[in-house]
N, C-alpha and C positions, 0 to 999 in steps of 0.2 A: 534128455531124460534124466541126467544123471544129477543136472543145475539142477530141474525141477525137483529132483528128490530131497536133495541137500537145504532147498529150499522150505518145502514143507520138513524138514528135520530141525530145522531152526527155527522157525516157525513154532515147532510143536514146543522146544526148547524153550523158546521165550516164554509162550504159555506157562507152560510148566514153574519156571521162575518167579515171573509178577504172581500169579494166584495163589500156587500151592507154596511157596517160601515162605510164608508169611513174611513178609519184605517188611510192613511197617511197624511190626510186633518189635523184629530185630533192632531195626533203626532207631527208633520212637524210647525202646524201655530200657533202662538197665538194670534190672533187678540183682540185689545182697542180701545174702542170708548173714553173714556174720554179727556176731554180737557187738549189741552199742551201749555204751554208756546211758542209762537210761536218766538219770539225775533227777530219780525219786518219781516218775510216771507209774501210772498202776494201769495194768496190762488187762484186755477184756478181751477172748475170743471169744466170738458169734457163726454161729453155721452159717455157711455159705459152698451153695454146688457141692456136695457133697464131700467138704471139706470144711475151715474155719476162715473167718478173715479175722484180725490182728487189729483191736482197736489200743492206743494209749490215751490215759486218761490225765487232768492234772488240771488244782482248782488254784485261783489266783487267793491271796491271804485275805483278801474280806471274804472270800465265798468258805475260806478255811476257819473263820471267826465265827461267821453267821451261821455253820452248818451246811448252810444249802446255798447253791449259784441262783443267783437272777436272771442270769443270762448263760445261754451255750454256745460257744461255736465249734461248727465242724472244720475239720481243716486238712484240706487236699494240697499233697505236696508235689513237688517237680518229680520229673522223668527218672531220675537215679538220687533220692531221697527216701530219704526213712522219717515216718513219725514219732518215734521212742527219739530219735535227736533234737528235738526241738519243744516237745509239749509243755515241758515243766520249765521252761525260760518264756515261752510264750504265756502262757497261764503269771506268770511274775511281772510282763511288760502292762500287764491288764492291773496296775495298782491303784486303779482310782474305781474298780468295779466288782464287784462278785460274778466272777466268769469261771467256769469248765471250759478246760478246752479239751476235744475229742479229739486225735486224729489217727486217719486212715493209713494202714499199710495196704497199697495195693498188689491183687491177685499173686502170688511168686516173690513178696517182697518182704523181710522181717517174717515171722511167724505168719504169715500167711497163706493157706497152700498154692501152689503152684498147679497147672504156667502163669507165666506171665503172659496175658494175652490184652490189646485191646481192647478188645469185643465183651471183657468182663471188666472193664474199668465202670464203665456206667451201671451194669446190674449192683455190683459189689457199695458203689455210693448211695443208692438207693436203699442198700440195704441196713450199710449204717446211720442213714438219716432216719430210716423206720424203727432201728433198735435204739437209737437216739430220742426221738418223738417219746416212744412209749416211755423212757424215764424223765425226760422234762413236762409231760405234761402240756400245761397250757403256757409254759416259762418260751418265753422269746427262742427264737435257733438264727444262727448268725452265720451263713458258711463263705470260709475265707477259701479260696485255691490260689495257687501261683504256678505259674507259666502250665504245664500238664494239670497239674491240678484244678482250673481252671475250666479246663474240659468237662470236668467231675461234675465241679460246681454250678456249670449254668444246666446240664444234664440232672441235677437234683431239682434247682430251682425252677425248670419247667415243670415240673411231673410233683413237689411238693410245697406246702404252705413252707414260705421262710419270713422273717423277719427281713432280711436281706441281705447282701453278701459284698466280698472286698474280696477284688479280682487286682492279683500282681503279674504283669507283664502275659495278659491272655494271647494267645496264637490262635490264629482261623487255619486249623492244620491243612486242609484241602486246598487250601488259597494258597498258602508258604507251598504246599510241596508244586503244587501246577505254577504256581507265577517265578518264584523261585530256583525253582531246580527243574525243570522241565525245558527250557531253552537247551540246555546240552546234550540232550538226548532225544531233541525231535519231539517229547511229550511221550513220547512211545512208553519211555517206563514211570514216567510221574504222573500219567494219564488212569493208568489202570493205579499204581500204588493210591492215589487219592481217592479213588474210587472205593479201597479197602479200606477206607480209613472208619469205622463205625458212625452210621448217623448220627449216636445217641451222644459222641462228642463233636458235633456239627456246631461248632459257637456261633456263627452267625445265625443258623438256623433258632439255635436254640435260642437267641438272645431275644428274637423277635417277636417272642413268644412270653417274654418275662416283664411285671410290671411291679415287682418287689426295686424298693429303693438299690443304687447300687454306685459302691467307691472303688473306682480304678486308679489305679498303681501303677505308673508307666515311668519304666526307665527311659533319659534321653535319649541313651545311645548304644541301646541294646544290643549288641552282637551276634544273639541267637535269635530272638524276637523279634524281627524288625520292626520298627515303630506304624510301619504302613498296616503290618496285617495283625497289631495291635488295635488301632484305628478300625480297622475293618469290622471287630466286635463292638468297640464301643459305639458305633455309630449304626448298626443294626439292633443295639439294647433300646428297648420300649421304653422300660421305666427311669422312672428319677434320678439321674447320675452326678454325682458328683467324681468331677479328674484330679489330680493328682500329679502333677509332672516330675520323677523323680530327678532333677538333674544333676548332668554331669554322668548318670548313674548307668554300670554297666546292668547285665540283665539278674545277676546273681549280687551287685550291691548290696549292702544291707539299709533300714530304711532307720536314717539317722536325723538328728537335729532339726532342723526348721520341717523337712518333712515329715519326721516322728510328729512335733508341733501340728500340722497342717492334720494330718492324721487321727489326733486324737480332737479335733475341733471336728475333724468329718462325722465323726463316731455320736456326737453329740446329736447331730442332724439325722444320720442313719437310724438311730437308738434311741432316740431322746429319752430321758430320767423316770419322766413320768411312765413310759412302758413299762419299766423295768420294776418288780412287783418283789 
């Protein structure tokens, strides 16, 4: 009687842990409020759940010359990133183009309100792709993600018109937590945490679903990413792809020399000129 109790007490225990923990919110995110060097980004908050989310904004020097960008892209960043780091360098690496670049601070992240939950990463992209739309117009939208971000990105791309989008080192999170991490614990707890993980960043799913052109960014030898369930997206994406092998390149690399080269040749095929109005 007494096994049996202790039994159904552990039992309940386990319960309790995988569901109510938010197990993959913890693992998955790490959200920073502290101040970043913004290096000249121009900050938009947009409602969002009854709160704001946090866009940065930053145009490259032809779209600073001409007044207005030709092109936008959005841009979803990794799991413990901030967009105020990086917009206004990115926006500068676009020197052959008139490009805005938008990007997102996810739910709990930078000026964005809080939690940090999965389950609002997909609404919140959604939303800056719709308050994005309504200022471009009929102007091209181009959404870049990397590694989390990426989950963002094919979750807009199902559900919205893109021009198309540039995926760095995407993860099939359900696949990495079950094939992955699920060997040393029976499955017992990578079984149900995959299960919590939101459909709405299901990348394989969502890939399957998409037939906007699309440039992957894969590190060789990624460490957090492993290049199998890197694969696993790209090879479930419908539409027109163009690979990208980063080599040598760990998962946080930066993307240098003959691949920046390879890069800016994809961009020409992704984009072509004459789109671009």
């Amino acid at each position: 009687m007494r096994k049996s109790r202790a039994a159904f007490v552990l039992a309940g225990l386990y319960l309790a842990v995988v569901f109510f923990a938010r197990l993959p919110d913890h693992l998955i995110l790490f959200p920073s409020t502290a101040a970043i060097d913004t290096r000249g980004a121009v900050r938009k908050a947009v409602p969002f759940e009854n709160g704001q989310l946090e866009l940065w904004t930053a145009k490259s020097q032809l779209a600073q010359k001409s007044g207005h960008p030709e092109v936008y892209v959005l841009r979803f960043y990794g799991n413990a990133d901030r967009a105020e780091r990086w917009v206004s360098a990115e926006a500068d690496s676009w020197n052959e183009r008139a490009v805005e670049i938008w990007g997102m601070n996810y739910p709990g992240f930078g000026g964005s309100t809080a939690p940090a939950k999965l389950s609002r990463v997909g609404p919140a992209a959604i939303t800056a792709f719709d308050v994005l739309q309504n200022e471009a117009k009929d102007r091209p939208i181009v959404i870049f993600g990397a590694s989390l971000g990426t989950t963002a990105a094919l979750h807009v791309a199902a559900h919205r018109p893109v021009a198309g989008l540039i995926l760095h080192n995407p993860p099939a999170l359900r696949q990495m937590i079950l094939r992955q991490f699920g060997w040393w614990n029976l499955w017992l707890l990578a079984g149900p945490l995959s299960l919590q993980i939101p459909k709405e960043l299901d990348s394989v799913a969502n890939s399957k679903t998409i037939h906007a052109r699309a440039i992957f960014l894969l590190a060789e030898k990624d460490e957090v990413v492993a290049p199998r369930y890197q694969h696993l997206v790209v090879n479930a994406y419908a539409g027109e792809k163009r690979i990208i092998t980063l080599r040598g390149a760990n998962h946080n690399t930066p993307i240098e020399d003959v691949a920046l080269a390879d890069l800016s040749n994809a961009l020409d095929w992704l984009l072509p000129r004459s789109e671009q109005r």
